[in-house]
C-alpha positions in Angstrom: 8.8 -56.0 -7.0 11.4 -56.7 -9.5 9.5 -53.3 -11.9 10.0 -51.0 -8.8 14.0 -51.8 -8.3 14.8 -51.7 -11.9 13.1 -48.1 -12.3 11.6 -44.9 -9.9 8.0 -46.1 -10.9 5.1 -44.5 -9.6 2.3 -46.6 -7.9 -0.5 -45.7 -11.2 2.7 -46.3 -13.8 3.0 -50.0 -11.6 -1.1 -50.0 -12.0 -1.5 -49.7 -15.5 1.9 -52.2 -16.1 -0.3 -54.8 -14.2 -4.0 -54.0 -15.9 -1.5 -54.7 -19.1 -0.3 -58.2 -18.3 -4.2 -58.6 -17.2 -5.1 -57.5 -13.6 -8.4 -56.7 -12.8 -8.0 -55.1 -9.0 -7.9 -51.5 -7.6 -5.3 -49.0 -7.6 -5.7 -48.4 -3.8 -4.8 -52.4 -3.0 -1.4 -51.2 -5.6 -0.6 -48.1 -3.5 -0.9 -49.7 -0.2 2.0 -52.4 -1.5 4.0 -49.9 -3.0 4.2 -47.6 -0.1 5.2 -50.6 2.2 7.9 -51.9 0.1 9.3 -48.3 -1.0 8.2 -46.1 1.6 8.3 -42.3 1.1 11.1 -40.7 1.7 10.8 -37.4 4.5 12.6 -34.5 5.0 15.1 -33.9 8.4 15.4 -30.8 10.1 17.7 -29.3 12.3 16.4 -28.3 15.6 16.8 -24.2 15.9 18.3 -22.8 18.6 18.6 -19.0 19.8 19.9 -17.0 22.1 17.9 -14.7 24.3 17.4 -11.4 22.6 19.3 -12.7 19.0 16.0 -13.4 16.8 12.1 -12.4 16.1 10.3 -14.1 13.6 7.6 -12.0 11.9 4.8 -12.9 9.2 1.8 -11.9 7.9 -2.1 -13.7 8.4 -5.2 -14.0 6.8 -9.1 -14.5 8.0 -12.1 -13.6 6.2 -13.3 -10.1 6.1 -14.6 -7.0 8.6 -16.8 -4.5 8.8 -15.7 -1.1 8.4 -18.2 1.5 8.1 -20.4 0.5 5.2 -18.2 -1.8 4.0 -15.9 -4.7 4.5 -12.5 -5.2 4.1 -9.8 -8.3 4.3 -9.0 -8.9 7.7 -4.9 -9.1 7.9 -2.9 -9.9 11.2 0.7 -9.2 11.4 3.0 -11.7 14.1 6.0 -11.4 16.0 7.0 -13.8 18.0 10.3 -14.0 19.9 12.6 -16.8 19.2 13.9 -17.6 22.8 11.0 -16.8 24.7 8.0 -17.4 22.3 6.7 -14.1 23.7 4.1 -13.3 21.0 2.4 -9.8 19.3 -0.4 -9.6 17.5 -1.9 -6.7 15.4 -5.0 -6.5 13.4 -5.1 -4.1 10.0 -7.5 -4.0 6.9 -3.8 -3.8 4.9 -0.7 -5.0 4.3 1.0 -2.1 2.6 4.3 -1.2 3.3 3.1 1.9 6.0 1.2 -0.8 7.7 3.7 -3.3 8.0 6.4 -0.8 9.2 3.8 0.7 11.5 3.4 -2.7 13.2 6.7 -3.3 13.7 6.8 -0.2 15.3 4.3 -1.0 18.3 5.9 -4.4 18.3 9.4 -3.4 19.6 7.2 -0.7 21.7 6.3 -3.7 23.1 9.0 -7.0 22.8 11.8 -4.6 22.1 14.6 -4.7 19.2 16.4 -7.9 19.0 19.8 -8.6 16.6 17.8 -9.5 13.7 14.8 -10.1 12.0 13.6 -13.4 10.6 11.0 -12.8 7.4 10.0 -15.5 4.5 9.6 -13.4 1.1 7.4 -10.6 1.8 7.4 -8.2 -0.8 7.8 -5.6 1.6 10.7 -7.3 3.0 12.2 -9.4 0.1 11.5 -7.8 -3.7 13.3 -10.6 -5.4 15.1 -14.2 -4.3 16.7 -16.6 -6.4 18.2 -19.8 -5.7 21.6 -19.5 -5.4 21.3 -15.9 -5.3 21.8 -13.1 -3.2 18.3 -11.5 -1.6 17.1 -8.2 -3.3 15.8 -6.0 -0.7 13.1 -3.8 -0.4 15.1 -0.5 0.0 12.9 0.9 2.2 12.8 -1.9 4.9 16.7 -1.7 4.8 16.7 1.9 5.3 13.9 1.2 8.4 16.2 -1.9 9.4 19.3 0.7 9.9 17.1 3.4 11.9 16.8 0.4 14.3 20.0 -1.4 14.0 18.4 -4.6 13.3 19.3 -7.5 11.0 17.7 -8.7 7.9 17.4 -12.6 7.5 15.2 -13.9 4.8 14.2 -17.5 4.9 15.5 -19.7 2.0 13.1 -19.9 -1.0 10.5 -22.5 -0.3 11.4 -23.1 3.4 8.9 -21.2 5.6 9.8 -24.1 7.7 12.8 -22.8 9.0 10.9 -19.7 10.1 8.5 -22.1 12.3 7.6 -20.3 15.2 5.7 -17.7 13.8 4.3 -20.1 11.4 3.3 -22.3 14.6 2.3 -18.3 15.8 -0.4 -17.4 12.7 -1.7 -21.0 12.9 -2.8 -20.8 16.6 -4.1 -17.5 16.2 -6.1 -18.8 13.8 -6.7 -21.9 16.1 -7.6 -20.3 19.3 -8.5 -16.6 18.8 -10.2 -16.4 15.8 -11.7 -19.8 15.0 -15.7 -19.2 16.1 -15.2 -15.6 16.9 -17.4 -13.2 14.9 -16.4 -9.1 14.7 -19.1 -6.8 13.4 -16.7 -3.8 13.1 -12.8 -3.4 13.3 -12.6 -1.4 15.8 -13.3 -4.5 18.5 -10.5 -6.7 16.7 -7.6 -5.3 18.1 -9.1 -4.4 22.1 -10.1 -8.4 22.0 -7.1 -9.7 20.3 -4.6 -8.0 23.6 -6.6 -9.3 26.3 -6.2 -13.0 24.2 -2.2 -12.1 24.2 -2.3 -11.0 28.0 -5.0 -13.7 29.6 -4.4 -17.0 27.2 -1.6 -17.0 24.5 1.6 -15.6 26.4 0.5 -16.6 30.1 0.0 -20.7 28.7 2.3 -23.5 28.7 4.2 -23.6 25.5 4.2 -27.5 23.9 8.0 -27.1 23.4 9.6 -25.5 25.8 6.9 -26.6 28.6 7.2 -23.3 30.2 5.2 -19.9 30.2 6.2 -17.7 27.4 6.1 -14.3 29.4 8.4 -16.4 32.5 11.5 -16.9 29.6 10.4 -13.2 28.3 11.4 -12.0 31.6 14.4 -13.4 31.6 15.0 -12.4 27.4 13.8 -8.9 28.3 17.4 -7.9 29.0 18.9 -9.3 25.9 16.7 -6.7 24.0 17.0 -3.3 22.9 14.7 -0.4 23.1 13.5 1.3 20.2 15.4 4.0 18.3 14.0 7.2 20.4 14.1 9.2 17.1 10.9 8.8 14.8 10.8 7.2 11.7 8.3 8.5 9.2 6.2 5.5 8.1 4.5 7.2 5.3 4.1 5.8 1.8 4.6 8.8 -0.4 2.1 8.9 -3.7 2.0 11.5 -6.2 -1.0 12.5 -7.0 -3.1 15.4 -9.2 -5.8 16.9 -7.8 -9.4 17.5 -9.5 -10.9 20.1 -10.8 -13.2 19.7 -7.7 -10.2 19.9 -5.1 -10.2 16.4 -4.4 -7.4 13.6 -4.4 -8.4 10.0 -4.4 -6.6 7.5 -1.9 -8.4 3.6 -1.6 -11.7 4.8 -3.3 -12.3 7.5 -1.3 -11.5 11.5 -1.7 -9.8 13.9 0.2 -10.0 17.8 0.0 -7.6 20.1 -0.4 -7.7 24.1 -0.9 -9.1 25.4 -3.5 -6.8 27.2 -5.2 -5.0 23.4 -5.8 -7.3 22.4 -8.1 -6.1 20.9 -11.1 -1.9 20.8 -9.3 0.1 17.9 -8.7 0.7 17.0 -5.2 2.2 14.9 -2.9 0.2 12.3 -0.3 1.8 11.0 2.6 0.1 8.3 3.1 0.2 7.0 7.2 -1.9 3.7 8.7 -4.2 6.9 10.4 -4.1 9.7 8.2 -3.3 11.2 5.1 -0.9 15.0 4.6 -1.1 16.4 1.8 1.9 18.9 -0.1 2.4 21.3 -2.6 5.9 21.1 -3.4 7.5 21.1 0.5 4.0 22.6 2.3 2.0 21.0 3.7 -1.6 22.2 2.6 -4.1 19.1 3.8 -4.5 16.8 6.9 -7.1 14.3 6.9 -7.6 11.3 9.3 -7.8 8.0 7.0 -10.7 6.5 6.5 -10.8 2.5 5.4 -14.5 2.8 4.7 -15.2 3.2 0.5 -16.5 5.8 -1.9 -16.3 8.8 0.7 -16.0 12.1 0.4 -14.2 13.8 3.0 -14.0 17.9 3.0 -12.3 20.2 5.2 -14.9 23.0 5.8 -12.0 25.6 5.3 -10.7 24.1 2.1 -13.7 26.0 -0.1 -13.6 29.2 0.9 -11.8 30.9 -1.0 -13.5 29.7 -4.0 -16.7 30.6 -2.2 -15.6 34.3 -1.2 -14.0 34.6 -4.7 -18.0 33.4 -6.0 -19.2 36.1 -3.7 -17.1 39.2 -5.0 -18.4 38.4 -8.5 -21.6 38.1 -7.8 -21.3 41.5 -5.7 -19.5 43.6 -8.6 -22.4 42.2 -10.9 -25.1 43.3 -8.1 -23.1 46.8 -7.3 -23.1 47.6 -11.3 -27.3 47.0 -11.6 -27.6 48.6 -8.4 -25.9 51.5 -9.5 -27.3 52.3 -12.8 -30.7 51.8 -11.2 -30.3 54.1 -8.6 -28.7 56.6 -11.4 -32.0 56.4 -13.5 -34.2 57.4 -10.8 -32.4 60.1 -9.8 -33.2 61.8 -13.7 -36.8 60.8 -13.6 -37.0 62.2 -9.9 -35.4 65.8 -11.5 -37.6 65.7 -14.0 -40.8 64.8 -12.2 -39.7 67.5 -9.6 -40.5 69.8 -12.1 -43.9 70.0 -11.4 -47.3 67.8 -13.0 -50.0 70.6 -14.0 -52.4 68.3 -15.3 -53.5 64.6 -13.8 -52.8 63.2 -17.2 -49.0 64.6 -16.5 -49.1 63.0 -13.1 -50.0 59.7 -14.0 -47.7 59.4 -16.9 -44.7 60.4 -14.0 -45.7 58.2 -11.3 -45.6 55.6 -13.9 -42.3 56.2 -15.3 -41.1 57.0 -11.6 -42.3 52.7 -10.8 -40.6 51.6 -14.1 -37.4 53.3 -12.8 -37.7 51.5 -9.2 -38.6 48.3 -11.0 -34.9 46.8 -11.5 -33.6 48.4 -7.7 -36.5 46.7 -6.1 -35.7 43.0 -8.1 -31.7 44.0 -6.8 -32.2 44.9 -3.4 -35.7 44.1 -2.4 -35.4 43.9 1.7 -34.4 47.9 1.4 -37.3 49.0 -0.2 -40.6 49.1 1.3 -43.4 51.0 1.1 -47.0 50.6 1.9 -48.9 52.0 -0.7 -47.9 53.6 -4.5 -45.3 55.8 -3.9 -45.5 59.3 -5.4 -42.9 61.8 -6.9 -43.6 64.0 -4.1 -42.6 61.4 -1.1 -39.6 59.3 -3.1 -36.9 60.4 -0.3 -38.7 58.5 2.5 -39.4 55.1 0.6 -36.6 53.6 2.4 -37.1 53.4 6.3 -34.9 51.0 7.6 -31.2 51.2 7.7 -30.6 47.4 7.2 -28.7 46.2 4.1 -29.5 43.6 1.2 -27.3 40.7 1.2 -24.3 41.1 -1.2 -25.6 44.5 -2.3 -24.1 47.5 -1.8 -26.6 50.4 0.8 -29.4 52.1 -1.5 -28.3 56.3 -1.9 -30.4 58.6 -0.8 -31.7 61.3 -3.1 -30.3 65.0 -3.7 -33.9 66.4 -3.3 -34.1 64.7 0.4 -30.3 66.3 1.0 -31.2 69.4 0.6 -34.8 68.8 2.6 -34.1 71.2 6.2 -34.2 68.7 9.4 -37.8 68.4 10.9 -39.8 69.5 8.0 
C-alpha cells in the first residue's frame, strides 16, 4: 500500500518488490489487490449529436477473400452510414483504390444523398498525412471530388476512431450479422445479397440507441439532404504506361490490347472500377471492360489487323515476284519448244525442261494448276481450267501461243 502512493508502480514492479522482501505467492493474487486499491483509470466521452442531413460517417472493411474467376481476391466493403438517421450503405469491391472508393461514394449519395460534410478516420485516400497538433494534409484528389459535390471534409483526430463511432458500430455489425457464417463462391452474389440484408434486416430493425427504425428517422432526414451534383465526375485513376512490343499494357496482372501500330508507345490508362480506356496522347485508341480475375490476356479482335494485313502484303509481293519470274521462264522454254521436236530424243529432252519450268509455279500457286496426266508442249495453253485463284497469289497468265489460238479450234 504504502509502495503504490509513494510511486505509479505497476502490479509485476509491486510483484517482484514482494518476491524481494520474501513472498512466495502468484502474481494474479498481486493484480487482483492492485486493481482494487488503484483502479484503472477510463476514458469519457462526449455524447455526439447531429442534425438531420449535417453528417455521414464513412470507412472501410475487411473479410477474408472471394472468388473471382480463377482466382481470389480480398474481399473489401466500403460503409456509410448517416449520422441522424443511422440509415446505412453497403458496397462490396475486391479494392480499395482511390477509383473504387470515389466510385462508392458515388452510388452512396445516389442513394442516402449529399449531406454538409463528411466524417473519415485517416484513409490514405482521404487523409495523406496527420500530425498532432497539425493541420490535415489532403488527398488532393478527394478535395477536388469533395468540391464537385459541395461536401465537407472532417478527418477524425489521430488515434480516435472513436469519435467516428457509428460507422465503426456499422463495419462491426456487418461483420456481425451479414457476413459472419455466410460463404460466397464468386463476387458477383456479394453485392445482390448484401441490398436485400440493407433493405429486409439492417435499416428496417430497431436501432439499440435511438430505439427506432433507421429508414422511419431517414424519412424524416431525407429532406435535410442534397442530391448529387447532376454533372459527372470522372472517377478514373490515370496510369502511364508503355506498351509491348506485343501491343499489350499490363493493369493488376492482367494485359490489355491496344492497336498495333502502338507497340512499343507510351500511353495513358484510365483506369475505372469497370473498365479500362486507353490514349495516345488525347485519343482514345482502347476500351476494355476490367477484369479482377489474374494473368489474363484480353485482345480486341480489331486491334491486330493491321499488323496482320501488313504480314499479308509482304508475304504477297514475295509470292507475286516467284510467281512472276516463273511464269516468265515458261514462256521462253514454250517459244523454244514451239519450234518443233524432229526426233523423240528432242521431245523428251523438252517436255522435261518444259516440267522443270512449271516446277516452282506449281510449289507457288498449286490450286491453279491441274492436269491429269504429263503435260506436253503441244497442249501447255489449256493446263489451267478453272478460273479460281491461289490464296495471296496473284491469277496465273495465259500464254501468247494460246492468244493467238482462233476461238473453237
Amino acid at each position: 500500500m504504502r509502495w503504490l502512493e509513494a510511486h505509479p508502480l505497476s502490479a509485476q514492479q509491486i510483484f517482484q518488490r514482494l518476491r524481494e522482501a520474501g513472498y512466495r505467492g502468484g502474481l494474479t493474487i498481486v493484480n487482483m489487490y492492485v486493481r482494487r486499491i488503484r483502479p484503472p483509470k477510463r476514458k469519457a466521452f462526449l455524447k455526439l449529436t447531429f442534425a438531420p442531413g449535417e453528417c455521414a460517417q464513412i470507412d472501410w472493411g475487411e473479410y477474408g477473400s472471394v472468388g473471382v474467376g480463377s482466382t481470389r481476391r480480398r474481399l473489401s466493403f466500403f460503409v456509410m452510414v448517416q449520422c441522424y438517421s443511422r440509415q446505412m450503405y453497403v458496397e462490396f469491391t475486391v479494392s480499395q483504390t482511390m477509383e473504387h472508393f470515389l466510385g462508392c461514394h458515388e452510388r452512396a449519395f445516389a442513394v442516402l444523398g449529399v449531406p454538409t460534410k463528411i466524417m473519415v478516420d485517416n484513409l490514405k485516400s482521404a487523409v495523406l498525412r496527420r500530425l498532432t497538433g497539425a493541420a490535415p494534409v489532403f488527398n488532393p484528389r478527394y478535395v477536388d471530388y469533395a468540391r464537385h459535390h459541395s461536401f465537407e471534409i472532417a478527418p477524425c483526430n489521430v488515434a480516435a476512431g472513436n469519435e467516428k463511432g457509428r460507422v465503426e458500430s456499422g463495419v462491426g455489425y456487418v461483420k456481425k450479422n451479414f457476413l459472419n457464417g455466410m460463404e460466397f463462391t464468386d463476387f458477383s452474389a456479394v453485392n445482390p445479397a448484401a441490398q436485400a440484408w440493407l433493405n429486409e434486416i439492417s435499416n428496417v430493425r430497431e436501432h439499440g440507441e435511438t430505439h427506432r427504425r433507421p429508414v422511419d428517422l431517414f424519412a424524416e432526414e431525407r429532406g435535410f439532404l442534397r442530391t448529387a451534383n447532376p454533372n459527372p465526375y470522372d472517377l478514373a485513376r490515370v496510369i502511364p504506361l508503355r506498351a509491348s512490343s506485343q501491343f499489350r499494357i499490363t493493369l493488376d496482372t492482367n494485359r490489355y490490347s491496344v492497336p498495333a501500330e502502338f507497340a512499343n508507345q507510351r500511353l495513358t490508362v484510365k483506369a475505372y472500377p469497370d473498365r479500362i480506356c486507353i490514349y495516345h496522347q488525347d485519343r482514345l485508341i482502347a476500351r476494355h471492360l476490367r477484369s479482377f480475375d489474374r494473368h489474363q490476356d484480353i485482345e480486341d479482335p480489331d486491334h491486330p489487323k493491321a499488323l496482320l494485313e501488313q504480314r499479308k502484303s509482304a508475304v504477297n509481293s514475295v509470292c507475286y515476284r516467284s510467281s512472276w519470274r516463273s511464269r516468265a521462264k515458261h514462256r521462253r522454254i514454250t517459244k523454244a519448244c514451239s519450234r518443233g521436236a524432229s526426233t523423240p530424243a528432242d521431245t523428251s529432252a523438252k517436255s522435261s525442261l518444259w516440267r522443270k519450268s512449271m516446277a516452282p509455279m506449281l510449289a507457288v500457286a498449286p490450286s491453279t494448276m491441274r492436269s491429269s496426266s504429263t503435260p506436253s508442249p503441244a497442249n501447255t495453253s489449256h493446263t489451267s481450267s478453272r478460273p479460281g485463284r491461289a490464296p495471296n497469289c496473284s491469277p496465273p497468265v495465259r500464254s501468247p501461243d494460246a492468244a493467238r489460238r482462233p476461238a473453237g479450234s
